[in-house]
C-alpha positions in Angstrom: -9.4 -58.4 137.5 -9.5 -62.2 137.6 -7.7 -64.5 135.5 -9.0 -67.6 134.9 -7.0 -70.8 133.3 -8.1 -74.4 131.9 -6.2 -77.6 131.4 -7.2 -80.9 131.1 -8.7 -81.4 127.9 -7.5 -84.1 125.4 -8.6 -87.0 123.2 -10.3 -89.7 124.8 -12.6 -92.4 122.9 -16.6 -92.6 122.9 -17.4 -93.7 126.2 -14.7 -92.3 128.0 -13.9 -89.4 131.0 -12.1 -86.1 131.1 -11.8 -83.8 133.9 -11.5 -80.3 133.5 -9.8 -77.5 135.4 -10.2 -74.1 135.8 -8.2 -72.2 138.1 -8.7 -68.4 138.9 -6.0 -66.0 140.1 -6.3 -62.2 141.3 -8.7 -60.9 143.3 -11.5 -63.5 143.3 -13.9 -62.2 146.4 -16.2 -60.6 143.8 -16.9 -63.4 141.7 -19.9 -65.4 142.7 -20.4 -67.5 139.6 -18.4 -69.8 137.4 -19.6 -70.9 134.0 -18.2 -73.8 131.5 -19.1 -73.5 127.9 -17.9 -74.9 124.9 -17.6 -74.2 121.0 -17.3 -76.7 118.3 -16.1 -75.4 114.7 -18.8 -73.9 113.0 -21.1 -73.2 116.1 -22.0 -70.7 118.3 -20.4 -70.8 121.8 -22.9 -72.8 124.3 -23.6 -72.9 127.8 -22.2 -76.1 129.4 -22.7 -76.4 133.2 -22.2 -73.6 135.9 -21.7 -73.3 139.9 -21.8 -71.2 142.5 -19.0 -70.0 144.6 -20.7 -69.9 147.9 -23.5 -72.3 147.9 -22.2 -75.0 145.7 -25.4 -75.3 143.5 -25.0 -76.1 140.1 -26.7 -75.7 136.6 -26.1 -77.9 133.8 -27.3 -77.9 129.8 -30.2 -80.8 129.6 -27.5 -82.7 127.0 -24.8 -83.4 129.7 -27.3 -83.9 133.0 -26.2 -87.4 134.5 -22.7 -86.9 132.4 -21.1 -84.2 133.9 -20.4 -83.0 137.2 -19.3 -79.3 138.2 -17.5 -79.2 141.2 -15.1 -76.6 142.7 -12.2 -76.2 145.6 -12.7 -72.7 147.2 -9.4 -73.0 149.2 -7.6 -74.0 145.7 -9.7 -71.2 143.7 -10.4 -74.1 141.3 -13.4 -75.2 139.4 -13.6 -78.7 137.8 -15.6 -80.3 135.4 -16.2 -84.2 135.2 -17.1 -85.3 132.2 -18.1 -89.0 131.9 -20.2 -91.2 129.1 -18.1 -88.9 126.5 -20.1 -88.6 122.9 -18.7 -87.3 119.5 -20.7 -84.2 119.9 -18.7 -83.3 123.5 -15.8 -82.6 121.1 -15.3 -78.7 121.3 -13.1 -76.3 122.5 -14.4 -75.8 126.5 -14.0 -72.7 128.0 -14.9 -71.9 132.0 -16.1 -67.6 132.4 -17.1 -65.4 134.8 -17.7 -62.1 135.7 -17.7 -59.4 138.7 -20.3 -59.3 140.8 -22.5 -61.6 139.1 -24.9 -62.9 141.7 -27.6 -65.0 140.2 -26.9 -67.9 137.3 -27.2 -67.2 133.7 -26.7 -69.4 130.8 -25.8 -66.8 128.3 -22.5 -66.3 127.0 -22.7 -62.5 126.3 -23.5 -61.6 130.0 -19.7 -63.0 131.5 -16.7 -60.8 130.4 -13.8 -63.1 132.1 -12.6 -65.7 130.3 -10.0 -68.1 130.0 -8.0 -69.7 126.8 -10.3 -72.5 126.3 -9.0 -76.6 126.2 -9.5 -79.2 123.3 -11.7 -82.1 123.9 -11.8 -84.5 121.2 -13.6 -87.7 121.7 -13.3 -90.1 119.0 -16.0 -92.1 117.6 
């Protein structure tokens, strides 16, 4: 089983840039997919951005095309997430998932099973 961790998050004003982490340990060869999403209070859990292991493609929600970039390090088992232009409604608690032997992208939250402890991001107005 994978484990997967986050860091990066914080408080940044309007305007501002956060990258995100998420590093996997364990056995990763199985794992094709990485996923961000992210919660705020009083919301359901929401698909984010999402890349592929092997190819490098990548899949974002419409609101954060041209804000944020997924990128990952395969030697580093590390995904990031580069988040520009911050808004207000970026603030949530962002989590990166996966799950075994998922091969093609999907944006729903119920279909991963691997996730890690989530990171605040606030962004003040």
């Amino acid at each position: 089983q994978v484990q997967l961790v986050e860091s990066g998050g914080g408080l940044v004003r309007a305007g501002g840039s956060l990258r995100l982490s998420c590093a996997a340990s364990g056995r990763t060869s199985n794992y094709y997919i990485m996923a961000w999403f992210r919660q705020s209070k009083g919301k359901e859990r929401e698909f984010v951005a999402g890349i592929s292991w092997n190819t490098g493609n990548t899949y974002y929600e419409d609101s954060v095309k041209g804000r944020f970039t997924c990128s990952r390090d395969n030697a580093k088992k590390t995904v990031y997430l580069q988040m520009n232009s911050l808004k207000p409604d970026d603030t949530a608690v962002y989590y990166c998932a996966t799950r075994q032997s998922l091969q093609f992208f999907t944006s729903g939250p119920e279909n991963y099973d691997v996730w890690g402890q989530g990171t605040q991001v606030t962004v003040s107005s």
